[in-house]
C-alpha positions as CSV (number, residue, x, y, z in Angstrom):
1,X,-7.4,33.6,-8.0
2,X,-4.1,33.4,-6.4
3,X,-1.2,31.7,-7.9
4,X,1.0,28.6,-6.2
5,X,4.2,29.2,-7.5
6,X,6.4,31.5,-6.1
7,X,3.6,31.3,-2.9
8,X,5.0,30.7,0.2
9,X,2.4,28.4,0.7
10,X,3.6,26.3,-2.3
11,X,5.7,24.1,0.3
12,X,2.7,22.4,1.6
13,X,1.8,21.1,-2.1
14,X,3.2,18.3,-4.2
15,X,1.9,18.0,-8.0
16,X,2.5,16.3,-10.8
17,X,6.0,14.5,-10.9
18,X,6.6,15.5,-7.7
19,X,3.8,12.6,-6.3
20,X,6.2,10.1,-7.8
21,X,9.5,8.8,-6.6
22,X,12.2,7.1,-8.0
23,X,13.0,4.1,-5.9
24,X,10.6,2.3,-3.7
25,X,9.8,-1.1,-1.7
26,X,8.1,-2.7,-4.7
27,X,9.8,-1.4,-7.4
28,X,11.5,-4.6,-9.3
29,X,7.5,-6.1,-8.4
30,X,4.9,-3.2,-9.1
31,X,4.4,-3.4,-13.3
32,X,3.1,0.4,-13.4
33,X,4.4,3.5,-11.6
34,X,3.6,4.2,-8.5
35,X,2.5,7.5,-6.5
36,X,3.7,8.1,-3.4
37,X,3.1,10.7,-1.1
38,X,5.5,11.3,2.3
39,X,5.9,13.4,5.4
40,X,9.1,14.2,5.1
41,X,9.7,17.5,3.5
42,X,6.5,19.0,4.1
43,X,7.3,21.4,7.5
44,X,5.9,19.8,10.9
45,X,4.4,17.1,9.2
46,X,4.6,14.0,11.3
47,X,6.1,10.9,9.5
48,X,3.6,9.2,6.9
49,X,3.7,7.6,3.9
50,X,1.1,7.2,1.2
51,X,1.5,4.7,-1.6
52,X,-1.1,3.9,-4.7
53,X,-0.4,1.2,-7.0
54,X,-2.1,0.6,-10.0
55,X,-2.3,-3.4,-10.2
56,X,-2.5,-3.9,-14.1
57,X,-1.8,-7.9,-14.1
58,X,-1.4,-10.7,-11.8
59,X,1.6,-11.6,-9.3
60,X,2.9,-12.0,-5.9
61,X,3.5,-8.3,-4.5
62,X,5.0,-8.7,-0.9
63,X,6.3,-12.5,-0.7
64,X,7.4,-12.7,2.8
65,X,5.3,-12.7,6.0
66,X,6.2,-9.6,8.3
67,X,5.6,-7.3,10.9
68,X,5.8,-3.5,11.6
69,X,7.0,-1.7,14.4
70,X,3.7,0.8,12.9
71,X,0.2,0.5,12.2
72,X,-0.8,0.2,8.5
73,X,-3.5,0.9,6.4
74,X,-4.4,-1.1,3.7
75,X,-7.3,0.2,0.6
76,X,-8.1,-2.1,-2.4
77,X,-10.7,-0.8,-4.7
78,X,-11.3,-1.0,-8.7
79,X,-9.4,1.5,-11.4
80,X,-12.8,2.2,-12.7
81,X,-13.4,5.6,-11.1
82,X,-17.5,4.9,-11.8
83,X,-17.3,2.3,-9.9
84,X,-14.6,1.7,-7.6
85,X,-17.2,-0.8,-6.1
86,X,-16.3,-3.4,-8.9
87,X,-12.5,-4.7,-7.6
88,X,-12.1,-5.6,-11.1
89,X,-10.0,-8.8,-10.0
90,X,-9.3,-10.8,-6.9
91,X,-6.8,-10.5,-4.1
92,X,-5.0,-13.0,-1.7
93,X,-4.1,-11.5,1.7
94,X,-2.2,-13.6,4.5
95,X,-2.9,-12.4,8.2
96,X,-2.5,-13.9,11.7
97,X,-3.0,-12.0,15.2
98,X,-0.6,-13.6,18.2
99,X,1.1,-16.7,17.5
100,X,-2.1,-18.0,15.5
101,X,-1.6,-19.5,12.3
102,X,-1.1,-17.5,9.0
103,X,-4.8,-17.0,7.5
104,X,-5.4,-16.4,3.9
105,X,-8.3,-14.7,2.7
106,X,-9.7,-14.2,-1.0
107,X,-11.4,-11.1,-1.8
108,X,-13.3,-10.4,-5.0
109,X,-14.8,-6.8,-3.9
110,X,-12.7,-3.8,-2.4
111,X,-12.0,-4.5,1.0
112,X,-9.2,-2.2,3.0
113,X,-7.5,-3.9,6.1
114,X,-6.2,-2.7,9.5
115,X,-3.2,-4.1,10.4
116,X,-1.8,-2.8,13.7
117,X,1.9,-3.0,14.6
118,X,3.4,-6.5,15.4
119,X,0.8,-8.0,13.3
120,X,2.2,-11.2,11.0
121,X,0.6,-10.4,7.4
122,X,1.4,-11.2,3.8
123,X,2.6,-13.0,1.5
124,X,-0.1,-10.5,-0.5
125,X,-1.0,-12.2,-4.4
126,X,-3.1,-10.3,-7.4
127,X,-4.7,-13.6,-8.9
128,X,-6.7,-12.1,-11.1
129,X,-6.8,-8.7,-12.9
130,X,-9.8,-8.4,-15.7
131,X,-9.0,-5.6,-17.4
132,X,-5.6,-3.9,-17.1
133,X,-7.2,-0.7,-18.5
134,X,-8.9,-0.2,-15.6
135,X,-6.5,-1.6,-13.2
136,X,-7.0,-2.9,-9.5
137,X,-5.6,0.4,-6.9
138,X,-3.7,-0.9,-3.9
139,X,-3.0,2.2,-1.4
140,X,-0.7,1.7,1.6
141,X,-0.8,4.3,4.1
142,X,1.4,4.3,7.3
143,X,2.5,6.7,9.8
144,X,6.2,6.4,10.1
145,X,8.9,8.6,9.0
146,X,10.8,5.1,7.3
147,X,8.8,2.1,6.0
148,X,11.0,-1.0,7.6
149,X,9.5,-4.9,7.3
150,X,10.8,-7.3,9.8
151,X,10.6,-10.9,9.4
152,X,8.0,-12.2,11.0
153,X,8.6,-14.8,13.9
154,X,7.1,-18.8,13.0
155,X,4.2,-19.6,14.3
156,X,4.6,-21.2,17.5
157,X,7.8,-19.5,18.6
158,X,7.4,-16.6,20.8
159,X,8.9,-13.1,19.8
């Protein structure tokens, strides 16, 4: 058995506290920590960014519909690691492709989302959570060195 610290390989690990950072984009929203995992100081890794939020009660995550200059990945699944089948809740999701109109869709069972870059999406809503011991997991994944939101253009308007 080979230890990781003092490894040279240790670089291409993060563990423990080092999955969680400080600051990010839903901070003052999120209720419970989040874990986050990016490209940046891992050597040649191209720019990512993995978030997982643990969604103990209801509320309104992302209020404002927006776009990406990225595609992103979206994973909701249930906090009961049995059965990450049961969501454990529901989940409002806004989405639109062109200049349709904003669509919302209500999900009671895990779902995960595509959303490629340009696409309108959000406002995103926990309406339910059933038990906060076993929490609804949101994971965000994008591949971009620096998560940006841009407002999204009204329907009807061209961008």
């Amino acid at each position: 058995m080979h230890r990781l610290e003092g490894s040279p390989l240790r670089k291409y690990f993060r563990i423990g506290e080092e999955l969680r950072i400080a600051s990010h984009p839903h901070e003052q929203e999120v209720p419970s920590p989040a874990l986050f995992i990016t490209g940046g100081p891992v050597p040649t890794a191209p720019g990512f960014r993995l978030a997982t939020f643990a969604i103990t009660q209801p509320f309104e995550m992302v209020h404002e519909t927006h776009t990406h200059d990225f595609d992103q990945y979206l994973c909701f699944f249930g906090g009961d690691m049995r059965n990450m089948l049961d969501l454990g809740g529901e989940v409002e999701f806004c989405l639109a492709e062109g200049d349709e109109e904003l669509q919302t869709f209500v999900f009671a069972k895990p779902f995960a989302v595509y959303i490629p870059a340009g696409m309108r999406h959000c406002p995103l809503r926990y309406t339910r959570v059933d038990d906060p011991a076993r929490p609804l997991i949101h994971q965000d994944l994008v591949f971009t060195g620096e998560y940006i939101r841009k407002p999204a253009p009204e329907q009807g308007s061209s961008a």
